[in-house]
N, C-alpha and C positions, 0 to 999 in steps of 0.2 A: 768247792763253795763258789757260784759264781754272784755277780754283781746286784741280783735280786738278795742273796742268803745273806751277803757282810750288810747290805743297807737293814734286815731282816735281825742278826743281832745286833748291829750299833741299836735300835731300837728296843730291844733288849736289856741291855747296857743300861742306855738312859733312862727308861725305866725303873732299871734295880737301884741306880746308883745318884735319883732325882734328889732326895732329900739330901745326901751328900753332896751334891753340885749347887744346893742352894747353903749350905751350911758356909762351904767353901767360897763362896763368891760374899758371902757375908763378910767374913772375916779378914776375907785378903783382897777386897773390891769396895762393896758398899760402906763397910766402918770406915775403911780409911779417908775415903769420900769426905764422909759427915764431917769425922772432926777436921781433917786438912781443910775443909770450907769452912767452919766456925772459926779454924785458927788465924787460916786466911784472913776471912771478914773483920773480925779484930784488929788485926794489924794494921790490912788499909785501914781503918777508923781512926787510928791510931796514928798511923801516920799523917794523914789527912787533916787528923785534931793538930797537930803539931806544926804541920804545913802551913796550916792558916790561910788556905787556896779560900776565895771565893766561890757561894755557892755553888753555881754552875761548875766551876771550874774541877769542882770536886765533884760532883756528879757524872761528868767528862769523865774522870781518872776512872773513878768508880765501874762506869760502864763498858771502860775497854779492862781492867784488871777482871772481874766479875768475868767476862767474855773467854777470860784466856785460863782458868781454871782448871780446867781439863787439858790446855795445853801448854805447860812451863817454860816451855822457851820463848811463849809471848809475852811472859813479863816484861823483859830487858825494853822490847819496844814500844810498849806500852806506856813504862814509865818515861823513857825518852820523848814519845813523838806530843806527851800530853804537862811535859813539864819543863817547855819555853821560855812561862812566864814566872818560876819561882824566884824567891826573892835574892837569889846568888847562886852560882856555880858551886860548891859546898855542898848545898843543898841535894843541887840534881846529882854529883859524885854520891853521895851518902846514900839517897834512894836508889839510885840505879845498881848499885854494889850490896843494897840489904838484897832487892830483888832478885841480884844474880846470884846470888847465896840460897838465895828458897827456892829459885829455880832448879839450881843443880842438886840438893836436899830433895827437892820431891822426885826429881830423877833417877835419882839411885835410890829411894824406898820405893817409888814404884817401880822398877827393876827386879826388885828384891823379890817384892809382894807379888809382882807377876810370875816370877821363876817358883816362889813358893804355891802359885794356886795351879800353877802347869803340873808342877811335879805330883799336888795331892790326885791332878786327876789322872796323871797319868799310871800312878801308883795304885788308885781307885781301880782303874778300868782295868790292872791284869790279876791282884790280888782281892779282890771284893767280891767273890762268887757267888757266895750266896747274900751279898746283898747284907749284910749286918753292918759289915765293917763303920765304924766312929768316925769321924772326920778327925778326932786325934789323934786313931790308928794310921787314918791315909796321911794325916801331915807328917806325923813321925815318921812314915815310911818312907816318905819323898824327900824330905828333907836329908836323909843319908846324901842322895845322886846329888846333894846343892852344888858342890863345886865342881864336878864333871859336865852338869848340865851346863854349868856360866861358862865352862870353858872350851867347852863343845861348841856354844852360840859364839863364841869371841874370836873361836878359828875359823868357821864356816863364815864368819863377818869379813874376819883378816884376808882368807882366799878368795871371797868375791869382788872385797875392793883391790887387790891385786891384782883380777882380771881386768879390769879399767884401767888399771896404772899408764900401760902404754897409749891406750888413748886421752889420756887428761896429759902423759905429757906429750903428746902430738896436736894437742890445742896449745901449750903452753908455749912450744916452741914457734907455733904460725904464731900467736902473735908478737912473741918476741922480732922475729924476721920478716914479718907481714912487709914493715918499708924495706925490707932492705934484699928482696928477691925478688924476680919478674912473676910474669902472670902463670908461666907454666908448672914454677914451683909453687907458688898459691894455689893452682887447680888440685895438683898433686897432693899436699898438705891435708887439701880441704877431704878429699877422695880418702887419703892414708886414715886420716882421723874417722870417718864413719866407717872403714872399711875393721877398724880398729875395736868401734864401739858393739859394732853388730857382731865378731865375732866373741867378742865378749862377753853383750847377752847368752850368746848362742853356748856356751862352755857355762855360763851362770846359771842358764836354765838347765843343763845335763848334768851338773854335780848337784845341784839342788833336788832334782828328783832322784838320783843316785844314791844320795844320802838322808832321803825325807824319813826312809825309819832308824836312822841314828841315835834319836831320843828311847824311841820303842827297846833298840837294842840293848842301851845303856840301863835301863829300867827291870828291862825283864832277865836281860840275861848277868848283867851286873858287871860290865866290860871299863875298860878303860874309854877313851875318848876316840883317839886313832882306830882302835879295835873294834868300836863300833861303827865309824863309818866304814871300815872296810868289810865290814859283814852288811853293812847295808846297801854297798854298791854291789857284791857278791851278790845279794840276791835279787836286786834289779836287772843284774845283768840279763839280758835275752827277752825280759818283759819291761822295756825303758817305755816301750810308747802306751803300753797297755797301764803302766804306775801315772805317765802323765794324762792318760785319759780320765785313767778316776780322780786324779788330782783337781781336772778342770772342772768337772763335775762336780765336786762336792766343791769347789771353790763356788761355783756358780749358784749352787743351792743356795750357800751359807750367806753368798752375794746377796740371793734374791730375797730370804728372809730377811737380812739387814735392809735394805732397801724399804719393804714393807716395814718396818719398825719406822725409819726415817721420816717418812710421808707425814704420817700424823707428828709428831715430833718438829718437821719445819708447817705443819701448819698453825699449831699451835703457840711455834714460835713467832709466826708471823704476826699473828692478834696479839701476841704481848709485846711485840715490835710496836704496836699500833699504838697500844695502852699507855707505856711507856712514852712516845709521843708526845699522848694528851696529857697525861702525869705531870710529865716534866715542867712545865710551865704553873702548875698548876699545886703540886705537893712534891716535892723532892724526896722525903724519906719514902713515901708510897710508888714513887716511881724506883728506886733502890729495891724496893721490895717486890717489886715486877720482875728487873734483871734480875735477882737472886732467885725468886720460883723458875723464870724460865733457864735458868743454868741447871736445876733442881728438875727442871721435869725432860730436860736432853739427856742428862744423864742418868734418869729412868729406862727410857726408851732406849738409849745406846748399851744398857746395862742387860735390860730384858732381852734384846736381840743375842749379847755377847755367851749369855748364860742359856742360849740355844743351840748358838753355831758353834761356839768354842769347843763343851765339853762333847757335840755329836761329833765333832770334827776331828776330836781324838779319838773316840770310842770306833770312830769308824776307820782308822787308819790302824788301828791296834789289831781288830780286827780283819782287816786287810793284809797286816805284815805277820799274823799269822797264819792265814793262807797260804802266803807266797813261801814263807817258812817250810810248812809243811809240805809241799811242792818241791822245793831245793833238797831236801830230808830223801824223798821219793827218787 
């Protein structure tokens, strides 16, 4: 099967397995969306009511909390850089600690909700042949691999940030000794530390493709964690450049369809940029109601692109790792 035939069934795939990829992204993407923004929106109001900020002032908060929805570690600064003038430190303690609490709350349920929409698909793409299977059959099925797959991601995490290790502590120590050694140990330092970093890429990027069908292994064949990366570097081996060619390739497709989503998505954000603007001075709850559709229609767009490249981007690697499979077998 060469590289016309796997792009030939991943289409395939996505085809048999559409209504299931939109069932699944319902449930473990867009629902959680809605109500996490409703519950959201409440709270700031909520808080805001209780704040007793001036208007603007709260339209201010409003519009960087609103902004960072989609990304929970911008709370914490959010609430810091926009709460200066409240009426005592108490205050700004209490919000920035409710924040950091829903921050890391929506962290770990989206973790969760991610690892559960990976798995249904990845369980979809080897057992759904003829295309019936439920999306409660595919969740149930994925859900078995839940704590293999976390802990598969949590190693492959653990061993690439241990390949950096030596180079973050050879910045750590230039600047501890910065004063306190001549210029040719600073040149050296400076030289050791990227000579540090690049080989560290260099080792992140060949266990990364080494082990990209890890998950596949773990799914189809029902392995442990160890045992599947070792059968997924086994069968990379000898085709490492030929696995990172397709890698880039369909990274770049996936790239270029997200892109194309984006376009309209900052255009559109741009005239509600504008709106918003002339709002502001002019109606405050309708300018609130601008930033809320425009958070509402990014993550339309970011939602439609993910619900393209995602689940192709499994189906095509599935299909891929059972070529190179079948080829190891040979």
């Amino acid at each position: 099967m060469g590289l016309g035939e796997v792009f030939s069934a991943t289409w395939q795939d996505y085809k048999k397995n559409f209504k299931l990829v939109l069932k699944t992204y319902w449930w473990f993407n867009i629902l959680p969306f809605i109500i996490f923004g409703i519950l959201a929106l409440i709270f700031i109001l909520i808080i805001l009511t209780s704040l007793k900020l001036p208007a603007m002032e709260n339209l201010a908060l409003i519009s960087n909390l609103t902004s960072n929805l989609n990304s929970p570690a911008g709370f914490t600064g959010s609430a810091i850089s926009n709460s200066g003038d409240l009426t005592g430190l108490g205050q700004m303690v209490g919000v920035l600690a409710v924040f950091f609490i829903i921050a890391v709350i929506y962290i770990i349920i989206g973790v969760i909700l991610s690892i559960f929409l990976y798995l249904t698909l990845y369980y979809a793409s080897f057992y759904n042949e003829k295309g019936k299977m439920t999306f409660k059959q595919a969740a149930k099925g994925g859900v078995h691999y839940f704590w293999r797959f976390l802990g598969l991601g949590i190693l492959i995490f653990l061993i690439i940030c241990l390949l950096f290790l030596p180079g973050t502590l050879s910045i750590v120590a230039s600047v501890i000794f910065w004063n306190f050694i001549n210029l040719g140990f600073k040149i050296g330092l400076v030289l050791l530390s990227i000579a540090l970093f690049i080989l560290a890429i260099i080792f992140a990027l060949y266990l990364g493709i080494a082990w990209v069908f890890s998950p596949y292994i773990l799914v189809r064949e029902n392995t442990g964690i160890i045992e599947a990366m070792k059968r997924s570097k086994f069968i990379v081996k000898g085709k490492w450049w030929k696995t990172l060619g397709y890698s880039l390739l369909i990274g770049l497709i996936a790239g270029g369809i997200s892109f194309a989503f984006a376009i309209p998505s900052m255009i559109i954000g741009l005239v509600l940029n504008l709106l918003y603007g002339m709002l502001v001075f002019i109606n405050i709850p309708a300018a609130i109601l601008v930033l809320v559709f425009k958070e509402i229609i990014s993550f339309v767009f970011s939602a439609a692109a993910a619900i393209i490249t995602i689940p192709a981007g499994i189906f095509f690697f599935k299909n891929f790792y059972l070529e190179m499979r079948k080829k190891v077998k040979k």
